[in-house]
C-alpha positions in Angstrom: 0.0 0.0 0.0 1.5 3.7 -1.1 1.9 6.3 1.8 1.5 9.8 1.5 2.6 12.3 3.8 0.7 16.0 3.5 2.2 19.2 4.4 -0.1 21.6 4.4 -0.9 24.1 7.0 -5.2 24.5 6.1 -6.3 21.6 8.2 -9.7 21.9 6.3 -7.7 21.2 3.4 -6.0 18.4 5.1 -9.2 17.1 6.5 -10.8 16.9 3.1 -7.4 14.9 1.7 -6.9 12.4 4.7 -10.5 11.3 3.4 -10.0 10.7 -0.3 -6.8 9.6 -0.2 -7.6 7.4 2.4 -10.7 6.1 0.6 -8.5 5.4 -2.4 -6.6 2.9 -0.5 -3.5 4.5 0.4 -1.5 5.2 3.8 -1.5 9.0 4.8 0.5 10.8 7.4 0.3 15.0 8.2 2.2 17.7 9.0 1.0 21.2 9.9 4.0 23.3 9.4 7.2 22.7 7.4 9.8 21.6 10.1 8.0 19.1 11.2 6.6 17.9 7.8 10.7 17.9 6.7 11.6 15.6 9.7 8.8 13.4 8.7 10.2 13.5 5.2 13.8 12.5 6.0 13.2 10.5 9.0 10.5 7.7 7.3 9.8 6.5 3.6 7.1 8.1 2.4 5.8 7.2 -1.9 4.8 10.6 -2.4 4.5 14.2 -0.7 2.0 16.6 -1.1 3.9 20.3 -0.2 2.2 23.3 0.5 4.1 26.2 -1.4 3.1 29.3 1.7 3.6 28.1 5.4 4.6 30.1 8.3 8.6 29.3 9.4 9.9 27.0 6.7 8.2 27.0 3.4 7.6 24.4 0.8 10.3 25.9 -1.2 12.8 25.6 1.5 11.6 22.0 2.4 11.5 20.4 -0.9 15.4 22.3 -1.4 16.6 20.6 1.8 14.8 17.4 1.3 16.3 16.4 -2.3 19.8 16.8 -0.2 18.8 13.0 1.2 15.9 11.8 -0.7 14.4 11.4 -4.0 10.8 11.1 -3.1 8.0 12.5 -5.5 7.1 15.7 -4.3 3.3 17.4 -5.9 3.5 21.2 -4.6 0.1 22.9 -3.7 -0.3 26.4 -3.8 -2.2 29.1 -4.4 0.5 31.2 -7.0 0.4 30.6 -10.5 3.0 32.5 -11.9 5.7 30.7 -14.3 8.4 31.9 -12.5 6.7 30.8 -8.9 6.3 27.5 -11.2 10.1 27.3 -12.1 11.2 27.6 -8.5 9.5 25.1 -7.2 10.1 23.0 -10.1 13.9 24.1 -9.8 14.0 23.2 -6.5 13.0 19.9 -6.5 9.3 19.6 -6.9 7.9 17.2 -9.8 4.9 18.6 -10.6 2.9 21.9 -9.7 -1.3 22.0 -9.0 -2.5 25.0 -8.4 -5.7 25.4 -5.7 -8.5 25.4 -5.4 -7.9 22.1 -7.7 -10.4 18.9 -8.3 -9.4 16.0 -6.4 -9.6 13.6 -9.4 -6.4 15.6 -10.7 -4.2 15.2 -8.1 -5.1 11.5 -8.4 -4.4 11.8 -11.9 -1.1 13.5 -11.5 -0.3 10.9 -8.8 -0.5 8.3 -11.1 1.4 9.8 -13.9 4.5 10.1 -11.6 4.0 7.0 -9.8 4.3 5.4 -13.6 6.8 7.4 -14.6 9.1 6.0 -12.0 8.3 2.3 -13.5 9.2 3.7 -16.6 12.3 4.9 -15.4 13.3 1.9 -13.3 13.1 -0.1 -16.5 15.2 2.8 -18.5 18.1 3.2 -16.4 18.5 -0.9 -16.2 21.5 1.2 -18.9 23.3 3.7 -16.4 25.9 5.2 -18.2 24.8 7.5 -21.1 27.2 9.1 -23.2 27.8 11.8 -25.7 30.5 13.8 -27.2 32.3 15.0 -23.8 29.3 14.3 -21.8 29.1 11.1 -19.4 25.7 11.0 -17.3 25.6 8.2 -14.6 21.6 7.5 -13.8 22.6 5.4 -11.1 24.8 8.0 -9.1 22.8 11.4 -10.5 25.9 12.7 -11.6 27.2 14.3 -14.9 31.2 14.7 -16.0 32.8 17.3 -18.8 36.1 17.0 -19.7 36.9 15.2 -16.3 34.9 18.1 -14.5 31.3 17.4 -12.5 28.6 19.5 -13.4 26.0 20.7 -11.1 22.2 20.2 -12.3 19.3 20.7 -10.5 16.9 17.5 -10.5 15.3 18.7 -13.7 17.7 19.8 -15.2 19.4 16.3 -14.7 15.9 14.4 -16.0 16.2 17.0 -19.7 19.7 16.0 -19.9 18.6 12.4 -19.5 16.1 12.4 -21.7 18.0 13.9 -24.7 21.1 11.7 -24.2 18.5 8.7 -24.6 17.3 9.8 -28.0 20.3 11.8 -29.8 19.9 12.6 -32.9 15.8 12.4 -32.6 13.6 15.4 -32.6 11.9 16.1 -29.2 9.2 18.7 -29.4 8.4 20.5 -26.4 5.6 18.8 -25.4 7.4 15.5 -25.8 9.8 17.3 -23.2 7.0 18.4 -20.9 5.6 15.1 -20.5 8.4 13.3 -20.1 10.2 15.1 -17.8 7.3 16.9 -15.5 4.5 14.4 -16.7 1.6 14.5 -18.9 -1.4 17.3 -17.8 1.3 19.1 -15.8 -0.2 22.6 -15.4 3.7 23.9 -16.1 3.6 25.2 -20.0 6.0 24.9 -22.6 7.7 27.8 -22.2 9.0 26.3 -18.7 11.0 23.5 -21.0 13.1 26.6 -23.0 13.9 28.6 -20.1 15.3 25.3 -18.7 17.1 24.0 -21.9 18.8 27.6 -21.4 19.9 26.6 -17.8 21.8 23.3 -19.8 23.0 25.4 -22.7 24.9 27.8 -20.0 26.3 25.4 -18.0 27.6 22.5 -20.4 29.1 25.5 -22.9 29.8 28.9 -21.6 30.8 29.6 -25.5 28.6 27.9 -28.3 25.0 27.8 -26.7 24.2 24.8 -29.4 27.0 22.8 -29.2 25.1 20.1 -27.5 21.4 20.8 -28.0 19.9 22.3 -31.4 17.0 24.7 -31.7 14.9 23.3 -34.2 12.7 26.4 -35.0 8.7 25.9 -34.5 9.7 22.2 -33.2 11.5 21.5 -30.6 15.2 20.3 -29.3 18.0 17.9 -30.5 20.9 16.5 -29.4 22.6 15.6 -32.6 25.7 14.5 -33.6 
């Protein structure tokens, strides 16, 4: 049975999820504020965590930032801020996916789902660990990605869009092939999310050439090609 751990400070919010989630079968656990729902987090195995974005003392941002230091647990962020940039950060920091309230409690299932399969997916794609290309080596098993003998630091997403264009070089990813892949399908983040973040890769795998490694194809999408 999958457990669920809610941190969210609106306890009729909390209330209302402890029921449904409950009633779908799976094991929940809450926290009211974020230090004790980051002690939760690091301290027991949770399948998923449902982060409120705006808490007094330590908010989700901060949470989800110093929980992906130990652990790699699916994080959904609730909150009531919509902006693309408020998207980014959380995304940036950690989060896999984004729902904004008030929001229908068939999508959060739904969004569940999708990230729960997408790590089945990806338990049966990185059976091959060591992707290579050009300079590049990425090591799925050890999260870690080497330049010319040097480690480069990505951010969890940035890691996953790396991932996903050293699996297909030389194939044509559009952006929403990017989006669903890498934030999962219905993901309230929009395409323009997957640019500013193929930037982020751009800058830090070549100061110089900004398409040495991935290609704008104009109107499309991305390529790694060699």
């Amino acid at each position: 049975m999958q457990k669920v751990l809610i941190i969210e400070d609106e306890e009729g919010l909390v209330e209302f999820l402890e029921l449904e989630l409950k009633y779908e079968g799976y094991l929940v656990d809450v926290a009211y504020d974020g230090r004790t729902g980051l002690d939760k987090a690091t301290k027991q195995k949770y399948d998923i965590i449902l982060l409120d974005l705006m808490m007094p003392g330590l908010n989700g941002i901060e949470v989800c930032r110093r929980l992906r230091t130990t652990k790699d647990t699916p994080v959904i962020m609730l909150t009531a801020k919509d902006s693309v940039m408020d998207r980014v950060m959380g995304l940036d920091n950690g989060a896999d996916d984004y729902l904004s309230k008030p929001f229908a409690i068939e999508e959060l299932f739904a969004r569940m789902r999708v990230i729960f399969r997408r790590q089945e997916n990806n338990k049966i794609l990185d059976q091959k660990l060591l992707l290579t290309f050009k300079d590049i080596e990425l090591d799925l098993e050890s999260r870690t990605v080497i330049k010319e003998k040097m480690l480069i630091e990505l951010t969890n997403k940035e890691f996953e869009l790396l991932a996903i264009f050293m699996r297909n070089v030389n194939k044509v990813l559009t952006r929403d092939m990017l989006l669903e892949q890498v934030w999962g399908y219905d993901s309230v983040v929009e395409t323009n999310v997957v640019d500013v973040y193929v930037r982020y890769l751009r800058n830090k795998l070549s100061a110089e050439d900004k398409e040495l490694y991935i290609q704008t194809i104009r109107g499309v999408g991305y390529v790694m090609r060699e």
